[in-house]
LOVO-934031 format. One record per residue: residue in one letter; residue number from 1; x, y, z of N, C-alpha, C in turn. Coordinates in Angstrom, 1 decimal. Example, Ala and Ser with C-alpha at 12.3 -4.5 7.8 and 13.67 -1.06 7.14 Angstrom:
<recs>
REC type seq n.east n.north   n.up ca.east ca.north  ca.up c.east c.north   c.up
REC    A   1   13.2    -5.7    7.8    12.3     -4.5    7.8   13.2    -3.3    7.8
REC    S   2   12.8    -2.2    7.1    13.7     -1.1    7.1   12.9     0.0    7.9
</recs>
This chain:
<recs>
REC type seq n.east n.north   n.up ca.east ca.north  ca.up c.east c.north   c.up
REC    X   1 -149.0   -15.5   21.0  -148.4    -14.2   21.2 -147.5   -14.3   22.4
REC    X   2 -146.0   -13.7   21.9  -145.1    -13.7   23.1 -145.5   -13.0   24.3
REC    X   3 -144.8   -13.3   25.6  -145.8    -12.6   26.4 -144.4   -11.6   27.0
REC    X   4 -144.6   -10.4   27.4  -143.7     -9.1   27.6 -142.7    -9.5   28.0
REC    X   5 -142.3   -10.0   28.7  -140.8    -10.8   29.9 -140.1   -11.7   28.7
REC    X   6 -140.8   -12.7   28.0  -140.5    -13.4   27.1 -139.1   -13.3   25.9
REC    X   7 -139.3   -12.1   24.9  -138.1    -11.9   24.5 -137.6   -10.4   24.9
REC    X   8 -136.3   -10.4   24.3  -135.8     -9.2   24.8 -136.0    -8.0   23.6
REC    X   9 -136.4    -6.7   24.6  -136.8     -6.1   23.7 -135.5    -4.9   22.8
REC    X  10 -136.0    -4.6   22.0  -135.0     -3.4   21.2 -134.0    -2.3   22.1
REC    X  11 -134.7    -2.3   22.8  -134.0     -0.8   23.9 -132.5    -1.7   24.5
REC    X  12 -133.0    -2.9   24.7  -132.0     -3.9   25.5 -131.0    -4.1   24.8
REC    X  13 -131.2    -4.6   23.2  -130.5     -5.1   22.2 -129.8    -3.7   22.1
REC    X  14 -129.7    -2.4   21.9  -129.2     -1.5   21.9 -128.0    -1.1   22.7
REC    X  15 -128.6    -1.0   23.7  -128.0     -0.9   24.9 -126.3    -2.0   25.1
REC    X  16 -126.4    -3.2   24.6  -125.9     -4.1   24.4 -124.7    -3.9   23.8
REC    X  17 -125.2    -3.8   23.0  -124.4     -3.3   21.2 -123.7    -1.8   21.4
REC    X  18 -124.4    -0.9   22.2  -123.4      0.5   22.6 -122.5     0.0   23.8
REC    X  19 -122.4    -0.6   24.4  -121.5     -1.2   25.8 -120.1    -2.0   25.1
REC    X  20 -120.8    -3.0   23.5  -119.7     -4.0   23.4 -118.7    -2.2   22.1
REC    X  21 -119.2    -1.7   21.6  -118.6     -0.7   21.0 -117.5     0.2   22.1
REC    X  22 -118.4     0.7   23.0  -117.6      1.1   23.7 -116.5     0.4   24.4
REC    X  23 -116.7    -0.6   24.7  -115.1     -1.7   25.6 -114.5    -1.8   24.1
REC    X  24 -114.7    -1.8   22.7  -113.4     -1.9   21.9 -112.9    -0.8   21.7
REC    X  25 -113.6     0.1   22.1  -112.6      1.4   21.8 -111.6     1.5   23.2
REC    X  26 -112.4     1.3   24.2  -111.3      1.2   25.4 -110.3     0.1   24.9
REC    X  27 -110.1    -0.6   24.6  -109.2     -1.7   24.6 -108.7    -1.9   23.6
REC    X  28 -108.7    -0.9   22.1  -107.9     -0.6   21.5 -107.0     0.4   21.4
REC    X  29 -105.7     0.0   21.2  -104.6      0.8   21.5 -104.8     2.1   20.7
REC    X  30 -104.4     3.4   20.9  -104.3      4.4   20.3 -103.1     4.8   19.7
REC    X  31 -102.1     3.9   20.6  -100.7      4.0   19.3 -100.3     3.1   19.7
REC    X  32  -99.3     2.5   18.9   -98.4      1.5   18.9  -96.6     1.7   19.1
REC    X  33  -96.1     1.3   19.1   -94.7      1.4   19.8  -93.7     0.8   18.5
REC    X  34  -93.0     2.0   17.2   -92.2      1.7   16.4  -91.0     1.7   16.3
REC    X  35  -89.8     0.7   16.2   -88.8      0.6   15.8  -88.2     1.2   14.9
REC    X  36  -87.1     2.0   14.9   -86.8      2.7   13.7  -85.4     2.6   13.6
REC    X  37  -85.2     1.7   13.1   -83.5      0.7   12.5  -82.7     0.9   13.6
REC    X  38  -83.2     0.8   14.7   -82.7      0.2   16.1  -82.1     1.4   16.6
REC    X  39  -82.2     2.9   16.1   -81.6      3.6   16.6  -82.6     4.5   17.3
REC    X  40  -83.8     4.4   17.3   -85.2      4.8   19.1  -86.3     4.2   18.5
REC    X  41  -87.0     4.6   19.2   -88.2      3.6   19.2  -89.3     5.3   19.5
REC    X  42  -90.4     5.1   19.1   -91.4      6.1   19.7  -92.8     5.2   19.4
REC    X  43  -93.8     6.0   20.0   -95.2      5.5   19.9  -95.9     6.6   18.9
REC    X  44  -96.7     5.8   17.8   -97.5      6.8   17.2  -98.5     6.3   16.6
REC    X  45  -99.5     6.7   15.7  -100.9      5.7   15.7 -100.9     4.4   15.0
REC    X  46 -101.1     3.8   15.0  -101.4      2.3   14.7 -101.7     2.1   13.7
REC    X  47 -100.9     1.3   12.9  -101.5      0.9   11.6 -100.7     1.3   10.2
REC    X  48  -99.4     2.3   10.7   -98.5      3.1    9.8  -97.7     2.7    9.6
REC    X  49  -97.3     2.5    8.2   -95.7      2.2    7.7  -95.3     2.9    7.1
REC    X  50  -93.7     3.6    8.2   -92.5      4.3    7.8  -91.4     4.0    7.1
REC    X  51  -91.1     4.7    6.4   -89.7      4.2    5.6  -89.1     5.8    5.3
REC    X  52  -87.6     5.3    5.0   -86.7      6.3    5.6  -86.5     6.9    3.7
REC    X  53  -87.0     8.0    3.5   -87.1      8.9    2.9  -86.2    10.0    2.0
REC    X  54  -84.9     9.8    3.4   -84.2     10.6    3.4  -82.9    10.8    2.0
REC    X  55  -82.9    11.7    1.2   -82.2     12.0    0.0  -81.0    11.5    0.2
REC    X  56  -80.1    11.4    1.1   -79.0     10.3    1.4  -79.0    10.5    3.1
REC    X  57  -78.7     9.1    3.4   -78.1      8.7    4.7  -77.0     9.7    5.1
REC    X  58  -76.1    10.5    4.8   -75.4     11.5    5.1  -76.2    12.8    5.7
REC    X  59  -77.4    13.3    5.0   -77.9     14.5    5.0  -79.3    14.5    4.7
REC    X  60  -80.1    14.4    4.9   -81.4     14.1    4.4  -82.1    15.5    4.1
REC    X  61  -83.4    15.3    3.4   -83.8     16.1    3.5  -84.0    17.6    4.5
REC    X  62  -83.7    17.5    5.8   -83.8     18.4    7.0  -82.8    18.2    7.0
REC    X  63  -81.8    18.4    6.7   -80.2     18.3    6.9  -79.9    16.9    8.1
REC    X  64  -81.2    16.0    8.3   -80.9     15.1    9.4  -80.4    14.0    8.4
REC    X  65  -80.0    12.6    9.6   -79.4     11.3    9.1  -80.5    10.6    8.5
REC    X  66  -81.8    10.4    8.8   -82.9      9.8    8.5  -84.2    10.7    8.6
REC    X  67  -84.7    10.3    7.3   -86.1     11.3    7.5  -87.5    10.1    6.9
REC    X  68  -88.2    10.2    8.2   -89.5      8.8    8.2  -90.5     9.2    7.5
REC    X  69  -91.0     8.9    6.6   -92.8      9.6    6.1  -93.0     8.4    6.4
REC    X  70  -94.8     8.8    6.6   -95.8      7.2    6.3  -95.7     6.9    4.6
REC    X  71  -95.8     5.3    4.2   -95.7      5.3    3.5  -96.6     5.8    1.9
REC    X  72  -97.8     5.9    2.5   -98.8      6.9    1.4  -98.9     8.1    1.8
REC    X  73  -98.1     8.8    2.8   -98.1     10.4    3.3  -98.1    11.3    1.7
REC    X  74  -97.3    10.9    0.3   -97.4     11.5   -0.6  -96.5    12.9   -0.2
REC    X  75  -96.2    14.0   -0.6   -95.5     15.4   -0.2  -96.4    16.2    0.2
REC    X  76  -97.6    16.4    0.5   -98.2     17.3    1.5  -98.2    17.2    2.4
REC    X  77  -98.0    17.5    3.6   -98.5     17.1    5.2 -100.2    18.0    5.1
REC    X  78 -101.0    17.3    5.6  -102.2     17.4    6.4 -102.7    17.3    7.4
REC    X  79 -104.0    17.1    8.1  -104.2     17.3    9.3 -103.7    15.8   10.1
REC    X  80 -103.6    14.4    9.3  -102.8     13.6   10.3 -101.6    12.7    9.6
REC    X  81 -100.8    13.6    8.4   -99.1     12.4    8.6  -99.0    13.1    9.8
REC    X  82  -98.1    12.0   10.0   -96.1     12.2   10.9  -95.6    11.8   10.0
REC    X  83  -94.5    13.1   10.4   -93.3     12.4   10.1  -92.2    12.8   11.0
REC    X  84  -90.7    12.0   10.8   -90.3     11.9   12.2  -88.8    11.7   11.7
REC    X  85  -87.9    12.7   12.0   -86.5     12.9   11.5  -86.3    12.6   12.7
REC    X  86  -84.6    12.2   12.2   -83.7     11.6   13.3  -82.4    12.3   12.8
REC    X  87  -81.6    13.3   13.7   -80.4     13.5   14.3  -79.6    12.9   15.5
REC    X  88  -77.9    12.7   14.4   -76.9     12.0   15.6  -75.7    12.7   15.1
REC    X  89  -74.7    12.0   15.5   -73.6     13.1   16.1  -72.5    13.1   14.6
REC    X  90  -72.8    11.8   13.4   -72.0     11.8   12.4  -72.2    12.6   11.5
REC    X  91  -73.4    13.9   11.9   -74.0     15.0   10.6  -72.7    16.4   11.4
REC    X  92  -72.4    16.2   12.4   -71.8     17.4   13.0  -70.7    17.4   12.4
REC    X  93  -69.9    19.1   12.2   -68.6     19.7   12.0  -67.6    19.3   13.2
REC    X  94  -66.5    19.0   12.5   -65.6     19.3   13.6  -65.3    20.6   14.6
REC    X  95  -65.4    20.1   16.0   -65.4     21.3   16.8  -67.0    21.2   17.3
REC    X  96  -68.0    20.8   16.9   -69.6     20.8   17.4  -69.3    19.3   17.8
REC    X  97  -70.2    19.8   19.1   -70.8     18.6   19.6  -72.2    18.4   20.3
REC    X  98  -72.7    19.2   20.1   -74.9     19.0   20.5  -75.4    19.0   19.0
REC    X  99  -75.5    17.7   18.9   -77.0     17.6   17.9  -78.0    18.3   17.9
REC    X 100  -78.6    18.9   19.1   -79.3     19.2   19.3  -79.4    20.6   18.8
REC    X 101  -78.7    21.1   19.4   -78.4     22.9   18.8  -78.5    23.1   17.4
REC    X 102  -77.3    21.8   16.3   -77.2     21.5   15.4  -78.6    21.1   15.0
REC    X 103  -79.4    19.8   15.7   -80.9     20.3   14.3  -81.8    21.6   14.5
REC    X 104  -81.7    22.1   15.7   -82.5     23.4   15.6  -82.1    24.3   14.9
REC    X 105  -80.6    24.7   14.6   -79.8     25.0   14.0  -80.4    25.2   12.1
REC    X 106  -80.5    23.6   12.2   -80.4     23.4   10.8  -82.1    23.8   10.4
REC    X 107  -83.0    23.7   11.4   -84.6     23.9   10.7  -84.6    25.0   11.0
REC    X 108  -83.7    26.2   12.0   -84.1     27.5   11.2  -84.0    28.0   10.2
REC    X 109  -82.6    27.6    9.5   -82.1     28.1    8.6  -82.6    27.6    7.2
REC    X 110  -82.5    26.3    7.5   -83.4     25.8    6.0  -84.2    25.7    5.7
REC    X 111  -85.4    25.5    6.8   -87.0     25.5    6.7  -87.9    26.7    7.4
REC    X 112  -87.1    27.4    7.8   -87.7     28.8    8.2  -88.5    28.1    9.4
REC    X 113  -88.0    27.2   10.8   -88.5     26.9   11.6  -88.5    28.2   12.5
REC    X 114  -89.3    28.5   13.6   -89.1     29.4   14.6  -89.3    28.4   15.4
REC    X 115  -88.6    29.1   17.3   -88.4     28.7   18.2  -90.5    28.8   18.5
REC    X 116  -91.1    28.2   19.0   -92.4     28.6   19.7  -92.4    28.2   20.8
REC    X 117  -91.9    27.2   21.9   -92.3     27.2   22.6  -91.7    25.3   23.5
REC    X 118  -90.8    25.4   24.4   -90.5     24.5   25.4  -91.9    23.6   26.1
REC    X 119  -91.5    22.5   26.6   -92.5     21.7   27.1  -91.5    21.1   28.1
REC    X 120  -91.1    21.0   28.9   -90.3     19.9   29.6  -89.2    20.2   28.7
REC    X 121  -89.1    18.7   28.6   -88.1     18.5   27.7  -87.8    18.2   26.3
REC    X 122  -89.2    19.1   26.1   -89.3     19.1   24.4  -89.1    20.5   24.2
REC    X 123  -89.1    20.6   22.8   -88.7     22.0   21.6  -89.9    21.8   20.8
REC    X 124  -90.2    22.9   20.7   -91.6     23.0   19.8  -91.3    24.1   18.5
REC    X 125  -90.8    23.7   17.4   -90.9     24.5   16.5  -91.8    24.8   15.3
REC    X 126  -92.2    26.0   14.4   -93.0     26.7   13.8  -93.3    26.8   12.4
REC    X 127  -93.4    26.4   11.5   -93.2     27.6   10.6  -94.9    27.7   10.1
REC    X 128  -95.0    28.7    9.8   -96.3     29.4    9.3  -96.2    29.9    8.0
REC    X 129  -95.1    29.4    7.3   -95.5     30.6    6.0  -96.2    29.4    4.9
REC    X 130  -96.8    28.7    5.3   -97.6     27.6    4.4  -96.9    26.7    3.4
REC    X 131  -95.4    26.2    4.1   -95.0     25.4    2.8  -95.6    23.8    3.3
REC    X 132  -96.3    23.5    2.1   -97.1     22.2    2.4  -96.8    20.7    2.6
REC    X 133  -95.2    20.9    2.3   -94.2     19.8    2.1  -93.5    19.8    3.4
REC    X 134  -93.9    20.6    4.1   -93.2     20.6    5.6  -94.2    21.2    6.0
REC    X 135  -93.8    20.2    7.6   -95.1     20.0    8.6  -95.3    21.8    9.5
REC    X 136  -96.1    21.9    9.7   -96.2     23.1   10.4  -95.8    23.3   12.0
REC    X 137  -95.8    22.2   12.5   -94.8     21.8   13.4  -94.2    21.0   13.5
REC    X 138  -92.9    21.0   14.8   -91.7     20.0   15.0  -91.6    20.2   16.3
REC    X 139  -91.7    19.0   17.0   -91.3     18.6   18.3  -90.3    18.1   18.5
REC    X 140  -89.3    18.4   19.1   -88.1     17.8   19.4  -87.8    17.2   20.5
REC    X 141  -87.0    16.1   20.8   -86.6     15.5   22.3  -84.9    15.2   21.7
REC    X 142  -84.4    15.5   22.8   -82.8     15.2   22.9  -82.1    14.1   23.3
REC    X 143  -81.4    13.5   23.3   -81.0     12.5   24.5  -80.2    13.4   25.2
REC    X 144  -80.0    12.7   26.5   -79.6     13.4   27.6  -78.2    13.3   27.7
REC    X 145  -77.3    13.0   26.2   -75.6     13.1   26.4  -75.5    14.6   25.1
REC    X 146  -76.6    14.5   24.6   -77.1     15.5   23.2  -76.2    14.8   22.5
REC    X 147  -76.3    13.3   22.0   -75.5     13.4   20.8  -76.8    12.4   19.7
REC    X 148  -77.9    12.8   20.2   -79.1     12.3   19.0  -80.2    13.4   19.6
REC    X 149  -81.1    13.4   18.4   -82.2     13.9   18.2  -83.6    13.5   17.6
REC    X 150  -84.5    13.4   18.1   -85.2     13.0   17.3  -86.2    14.0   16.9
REC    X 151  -86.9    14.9   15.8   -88.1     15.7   16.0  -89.1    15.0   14.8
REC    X 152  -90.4    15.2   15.9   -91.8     15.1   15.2  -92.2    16.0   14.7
REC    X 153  -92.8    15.7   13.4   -93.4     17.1   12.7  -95.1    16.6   12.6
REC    X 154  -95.4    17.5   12.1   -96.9     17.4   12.0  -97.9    18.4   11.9
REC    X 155  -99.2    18.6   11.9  -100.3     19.3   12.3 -100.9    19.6   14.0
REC    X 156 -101.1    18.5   14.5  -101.7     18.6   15.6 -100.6    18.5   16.4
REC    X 157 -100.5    19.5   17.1   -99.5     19.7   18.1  -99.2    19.0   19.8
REC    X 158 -100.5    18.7   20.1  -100.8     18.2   21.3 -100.2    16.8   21.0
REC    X 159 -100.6    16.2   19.3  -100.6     14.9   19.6  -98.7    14.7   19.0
REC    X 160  -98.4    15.8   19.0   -96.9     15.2   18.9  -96.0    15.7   19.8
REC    X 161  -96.6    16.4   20.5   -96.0     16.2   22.2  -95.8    14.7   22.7
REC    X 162  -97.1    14.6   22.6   -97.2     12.9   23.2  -96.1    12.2   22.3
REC    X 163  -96.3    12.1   21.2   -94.8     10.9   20.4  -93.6    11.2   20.9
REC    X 164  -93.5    12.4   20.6   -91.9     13.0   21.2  -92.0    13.1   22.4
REC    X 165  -92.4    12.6   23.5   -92.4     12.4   25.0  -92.2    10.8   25.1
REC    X 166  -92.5     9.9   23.8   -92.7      8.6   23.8  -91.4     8.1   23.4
REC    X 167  -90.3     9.2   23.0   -88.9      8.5   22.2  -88.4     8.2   23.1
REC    X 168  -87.2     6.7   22.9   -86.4      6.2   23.9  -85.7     6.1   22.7
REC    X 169  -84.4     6.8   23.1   -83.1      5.7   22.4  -82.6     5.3   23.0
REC    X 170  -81.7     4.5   22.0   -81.2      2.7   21.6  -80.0     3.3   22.1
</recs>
């Protein structure tokens, strides 16, 4: 008969096993940092592949240049796609020059976005009337000449603050 000090008991092996779970969750990334055909870059969860959606390179669906779904997002948005449109300066009329104005422009009119609410240097827009094929929100970030755009759409709002806080353009 083993004697008490001898092997290690259950509580220990436990204890073990909740410590090594917990350091992989610390030390797995929560998003990853994607390339999007060299024209910005954002951070968003790990493990996603985007491809550009958009009904033509001229106009896309949201009247932008490129429009990203994940690749099995399907046409509903739910509680976690992104998706992640990109405005630049070759969709504008002559005489316009803010992309910016121009995509907010274009998601009120066409997707019945409302303004809801600034963050810094984001745009947070709305729509509520339940269309399931567009995200219930859109975060926006500008560049700082306004001749691109990038907005996040989605469900969870907090966590597309953070993406669209995450874009750098190229």
């Amino acid at each position: 008969m083993p004697k008490r000090g001898d092997t290690i008991n259950k509580k220990t092996i436990v204890f073990i096993i909740i410590l090594i779970i917990v350091a992989l969750f610390l030390i797995m990334p929560s998003s990853s940092t994607y390339d999007f055909e060299g024209l910005f870059t954002i951070d968003l969860p790990p493990g996603q592949h985007y491809w550009n959606v958009a009904w033509c390179h001229e106009g896309g669906g949201l009247g932008c240049k490129n429009e990203y779904w994940e690749r099995d997002a399907g046409c509903d948005i739910n509680g976690k796609e992104v998706v992640v449109y990109y405005y630049n300066g070759s969709l504008l009329d002559a005489g316009q020059t803010d992309v910016g104005q121009y995509a907010v422009d274009t998601l009120n009119k066409s997707y019945i976005y409302q303004f809801y609410q600034s963050d810094g240097d984001l745009i947070v827009l709305k729509n509520d009337i339940g269309m399931h094929a567009v995200p219930p929100f859109m975060v926006g970030k500008i560049s700082d000449d306004r001749s691109e755009a990038v907005f996040v759409g989605g469900c969870n709002l907090d966590d597309l603050k953070e993406y669209a806080r995450s874009v750098e353009f190229k």
